[in-house]
C-alpha positions as CSV (number, residue, x, y, z in Angstrom):
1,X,41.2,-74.4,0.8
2,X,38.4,-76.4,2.8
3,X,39.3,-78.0,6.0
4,X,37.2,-81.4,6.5
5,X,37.1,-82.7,10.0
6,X,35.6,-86.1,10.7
7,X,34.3,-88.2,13.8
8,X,34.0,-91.5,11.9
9,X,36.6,-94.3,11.0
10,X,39.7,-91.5,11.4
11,X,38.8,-89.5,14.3
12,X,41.1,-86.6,14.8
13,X,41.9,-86.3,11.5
14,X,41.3,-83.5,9.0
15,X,41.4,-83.2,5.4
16,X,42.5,-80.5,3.5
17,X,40.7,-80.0,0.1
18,X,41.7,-77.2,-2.4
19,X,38.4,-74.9,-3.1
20,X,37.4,-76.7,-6.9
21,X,36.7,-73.7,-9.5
22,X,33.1,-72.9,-10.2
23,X,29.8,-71.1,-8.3
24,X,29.9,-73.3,-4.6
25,X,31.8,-75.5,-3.6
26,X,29.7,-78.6,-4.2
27,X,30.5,-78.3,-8.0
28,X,33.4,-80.1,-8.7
29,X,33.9,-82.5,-5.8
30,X,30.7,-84.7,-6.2
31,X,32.4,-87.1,-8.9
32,X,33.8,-90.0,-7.1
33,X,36.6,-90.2,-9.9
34,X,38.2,-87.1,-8.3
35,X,42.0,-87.9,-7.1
36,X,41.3,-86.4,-4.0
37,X,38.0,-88.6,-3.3
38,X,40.2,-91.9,-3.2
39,X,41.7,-91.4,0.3
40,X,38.3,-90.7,1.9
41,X,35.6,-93.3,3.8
42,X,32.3,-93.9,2.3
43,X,30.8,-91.5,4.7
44,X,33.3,-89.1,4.2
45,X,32.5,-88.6,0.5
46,X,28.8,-88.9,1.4
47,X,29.3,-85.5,3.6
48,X,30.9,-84.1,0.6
49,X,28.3,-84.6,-1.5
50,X,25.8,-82.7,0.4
51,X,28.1,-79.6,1.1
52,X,25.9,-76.5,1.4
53,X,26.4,-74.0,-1.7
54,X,28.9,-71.3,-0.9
55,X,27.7,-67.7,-0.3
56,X,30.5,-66.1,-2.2
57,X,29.2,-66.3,-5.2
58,X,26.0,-64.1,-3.6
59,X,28.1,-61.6,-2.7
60,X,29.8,-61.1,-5.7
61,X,26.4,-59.9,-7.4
62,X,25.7,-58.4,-4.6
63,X,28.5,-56.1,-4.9
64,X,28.4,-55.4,-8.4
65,X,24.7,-54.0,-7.9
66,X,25.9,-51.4,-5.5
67,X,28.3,-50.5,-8.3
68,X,25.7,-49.5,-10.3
69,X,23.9,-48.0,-7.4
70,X,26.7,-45.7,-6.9
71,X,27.2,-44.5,-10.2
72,X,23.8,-43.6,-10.5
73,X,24.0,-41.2,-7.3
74,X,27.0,-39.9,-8.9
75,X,25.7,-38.9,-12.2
76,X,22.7,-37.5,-9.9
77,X,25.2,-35.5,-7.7
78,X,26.6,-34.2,-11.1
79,X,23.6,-33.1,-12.8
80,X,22.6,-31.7,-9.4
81,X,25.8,-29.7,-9.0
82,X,25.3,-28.8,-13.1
83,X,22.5,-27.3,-12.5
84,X,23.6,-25.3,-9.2
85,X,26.4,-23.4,-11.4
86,X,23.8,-22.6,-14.6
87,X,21.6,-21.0,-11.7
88,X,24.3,-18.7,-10.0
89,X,25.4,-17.6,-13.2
90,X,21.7,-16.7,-14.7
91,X,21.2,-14.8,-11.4
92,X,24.6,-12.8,-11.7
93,X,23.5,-12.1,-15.3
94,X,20.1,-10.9,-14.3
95,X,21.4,-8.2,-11.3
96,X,24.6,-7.1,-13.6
97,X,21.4,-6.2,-16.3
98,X,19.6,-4.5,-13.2
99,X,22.3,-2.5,-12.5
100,X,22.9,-1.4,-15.5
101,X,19.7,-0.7,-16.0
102,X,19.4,1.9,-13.4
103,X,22.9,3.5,-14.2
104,X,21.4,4.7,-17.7
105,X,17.8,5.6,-16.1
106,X,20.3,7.6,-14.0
107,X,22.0,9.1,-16.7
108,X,19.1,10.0,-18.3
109,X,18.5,12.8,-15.9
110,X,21.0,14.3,-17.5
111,X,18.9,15.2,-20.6
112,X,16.2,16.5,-19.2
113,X,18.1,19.0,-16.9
114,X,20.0,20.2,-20.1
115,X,16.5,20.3,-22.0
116,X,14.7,22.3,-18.8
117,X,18.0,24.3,-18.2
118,X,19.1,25.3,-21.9
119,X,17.4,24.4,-24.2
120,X,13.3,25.3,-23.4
121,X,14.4,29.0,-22.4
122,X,16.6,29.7,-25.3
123,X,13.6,28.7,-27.8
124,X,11.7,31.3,-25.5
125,X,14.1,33.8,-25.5
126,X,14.1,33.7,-29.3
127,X,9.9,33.2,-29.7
128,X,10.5,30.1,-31.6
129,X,7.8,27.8,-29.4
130,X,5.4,28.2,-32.5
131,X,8.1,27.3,-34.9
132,X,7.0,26.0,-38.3
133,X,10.3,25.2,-40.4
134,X,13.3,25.2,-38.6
135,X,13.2,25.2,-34.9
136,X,16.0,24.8,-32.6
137,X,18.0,21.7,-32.5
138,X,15.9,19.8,-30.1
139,X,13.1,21.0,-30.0
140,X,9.5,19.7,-32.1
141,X,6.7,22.7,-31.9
142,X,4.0,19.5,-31.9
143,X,3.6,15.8,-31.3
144,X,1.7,13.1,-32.9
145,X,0.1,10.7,-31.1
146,X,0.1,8.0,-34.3
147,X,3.5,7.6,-33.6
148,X,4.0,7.4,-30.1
149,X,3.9,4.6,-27.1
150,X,1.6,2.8,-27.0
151,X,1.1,2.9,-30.2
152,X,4.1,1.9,-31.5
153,X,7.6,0.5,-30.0
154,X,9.9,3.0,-28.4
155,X,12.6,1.9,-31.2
156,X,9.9,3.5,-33.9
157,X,9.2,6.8,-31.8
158,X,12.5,7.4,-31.6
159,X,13.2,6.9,-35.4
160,X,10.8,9.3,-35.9
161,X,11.9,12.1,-34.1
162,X,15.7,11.3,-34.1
163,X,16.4,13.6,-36.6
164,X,15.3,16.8,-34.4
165,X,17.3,15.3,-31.2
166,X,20.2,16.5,-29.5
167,X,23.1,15.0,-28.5
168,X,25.1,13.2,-27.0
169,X,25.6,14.6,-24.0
170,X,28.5,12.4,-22.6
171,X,28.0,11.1,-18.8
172,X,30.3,9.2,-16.5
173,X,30.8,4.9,-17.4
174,X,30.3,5.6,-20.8
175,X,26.4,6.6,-21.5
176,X,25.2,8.5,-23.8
177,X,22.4,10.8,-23.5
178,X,20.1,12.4,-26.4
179,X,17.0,14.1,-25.7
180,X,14.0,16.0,-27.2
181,X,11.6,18.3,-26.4
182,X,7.7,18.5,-27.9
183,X,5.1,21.0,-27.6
184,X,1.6,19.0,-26.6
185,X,-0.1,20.7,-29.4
186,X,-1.3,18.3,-32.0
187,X,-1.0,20.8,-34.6
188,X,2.4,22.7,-36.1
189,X,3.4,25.4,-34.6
190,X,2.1,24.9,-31.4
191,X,-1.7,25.0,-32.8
192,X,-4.8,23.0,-32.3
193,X,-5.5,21.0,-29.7
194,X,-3.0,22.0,-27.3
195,X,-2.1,20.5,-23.3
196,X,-2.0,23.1,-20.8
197,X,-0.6,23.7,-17.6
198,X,-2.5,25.2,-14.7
199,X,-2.3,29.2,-15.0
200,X,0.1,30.4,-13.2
201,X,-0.4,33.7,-10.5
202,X,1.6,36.7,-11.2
203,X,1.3,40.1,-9.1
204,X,-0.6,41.4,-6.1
205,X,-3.0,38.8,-6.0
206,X,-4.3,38.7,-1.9
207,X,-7.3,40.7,-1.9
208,X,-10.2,42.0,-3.7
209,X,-9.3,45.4,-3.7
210,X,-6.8,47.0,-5.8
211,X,-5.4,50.2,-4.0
212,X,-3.6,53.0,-5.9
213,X,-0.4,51.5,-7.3
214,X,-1.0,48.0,-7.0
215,X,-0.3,45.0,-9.5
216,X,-3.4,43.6,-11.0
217,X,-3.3,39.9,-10.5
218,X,-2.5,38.6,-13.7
219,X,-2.9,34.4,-14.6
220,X,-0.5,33.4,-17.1
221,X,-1.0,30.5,-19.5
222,X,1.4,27.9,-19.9
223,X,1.9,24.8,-22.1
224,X,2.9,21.4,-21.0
225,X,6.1,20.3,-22.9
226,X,7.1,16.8,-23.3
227,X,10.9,15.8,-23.0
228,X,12.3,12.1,-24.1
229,X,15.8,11.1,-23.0
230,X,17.4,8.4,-25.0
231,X,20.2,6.3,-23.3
232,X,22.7,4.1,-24.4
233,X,25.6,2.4,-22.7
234,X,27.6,-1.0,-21.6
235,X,25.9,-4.1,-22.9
236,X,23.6,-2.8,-25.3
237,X,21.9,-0.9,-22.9
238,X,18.9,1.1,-24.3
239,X,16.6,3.2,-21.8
240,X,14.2,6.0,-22.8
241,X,13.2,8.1,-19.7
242,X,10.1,10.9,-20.1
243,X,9.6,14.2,-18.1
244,X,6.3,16.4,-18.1
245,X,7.6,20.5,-18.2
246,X,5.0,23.3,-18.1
247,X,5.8,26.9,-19.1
């Protein structure tokens, strides 16, 4: 509703004129034909005339644009958020895969203390380092370097000497462990080119002199011996883990 108040012709008295429909308020009341023009003074409907535009209809756009500014800083805060969760949950993924990384490398001890422990002195005991046919499960009497790391993928070492490994050897969490054991001989039988070992020192071996009943100092060759633990557990987890032996 506007409230006109007027100085002219009818001082002290105010008209009351209902807010017309449309974008200001000067829309609507400029016809002189308008019912409600017919009680006013010449001057009267002059000041009508030049009513100022209403700002309403300003602020209505103006509030529609921070609509549309807000629901572009929440799609923001969404992505944002989006993107917050994907990285926790890649960097859970990546330290669960640690871990279980270094369980099996763990449990992979495991095959080379049975393969130092049992398995290199019972192919000793029976003089079957040098084996050409059938050695002991576990043990290969030479390696070749063809089919090896680098060379080729630890997948395709392994399925070719898988057939000569033992196993499993069943540790805690559910890996398990399969090992085997090859001379460093490039040859069959532990012949040709062969990796050895620093002698080792047996018997009286302090001075120059040897008195009546001593030990002649005695050096003893030994050959290096190469033993690959295979690993397998939660999550597809694969781990090979090589030791270096001499004896």
């Amino acid at each position: 509703m506007l409230t006109l108040t007027t100085t002219k012709e009818t001082p002290n008295k105010s008209i009351f004129l209902p807010l017309p429909p449309g974008e200001g308020w000067g829309e609507g009341v400029n016809s002189m034909s308008d019912p409600l023009t017919l009680f006013l003074s010449h001057g009267e409907r002059e000041l009508i005339q030049h009513l100022p535009l209403t700002p309403i209809a300003v602020r209505a756009k103006q509030s529609g644009v921070t609509l549309v500014i807000t629901l572009i800083v929440l799609v923001a805060m969404t992505l944002a958020t989006i993107s917050l969760m994907r990285s926790v949950d890649t960097s859970n993924i990546i330290a669960g895969n640690l871990a279980f990384q270094q369980a099996a490398s763990h449990a992979a001890d495991a095959g080379i203390e049975e393969a130092a422990r049992v398995l290199l002195p019972l192919v000793v005991a029976n003089h079957g380092l040098g084996c050409t046919g059938a050695c002991e499960p576990g043990y290969i009497s030479w390696h070749d370097p063809d089919h090896e790391p680098p060379h080729v993928s630890w997948k395709a070492y392994w399925d070719h000497v898988e057939a000569s490994a033992n196993g499993p050897i069943t540790v805690a969490d559910g890996y398990d462990v399969y090992y085997v054991v090859e001379s460093m001989c490039d040859g069959v039988g532990q012949t040709g080119e062969c990796l050895k070992a620093p002698p080792s020192m047996s018997g009286n071996c302090g001075g120059s002199d040897l008195g009546a009943g001593s030990q002649q100092c005695i050096a003893t060759t030994r050959y290096y011996y190469r033993v690959t633990s295979r690993v397998t557990g939660p999550r597809n987890t694969v781990s090979y883990i090589q030791a270096m032996l001499a004896m």
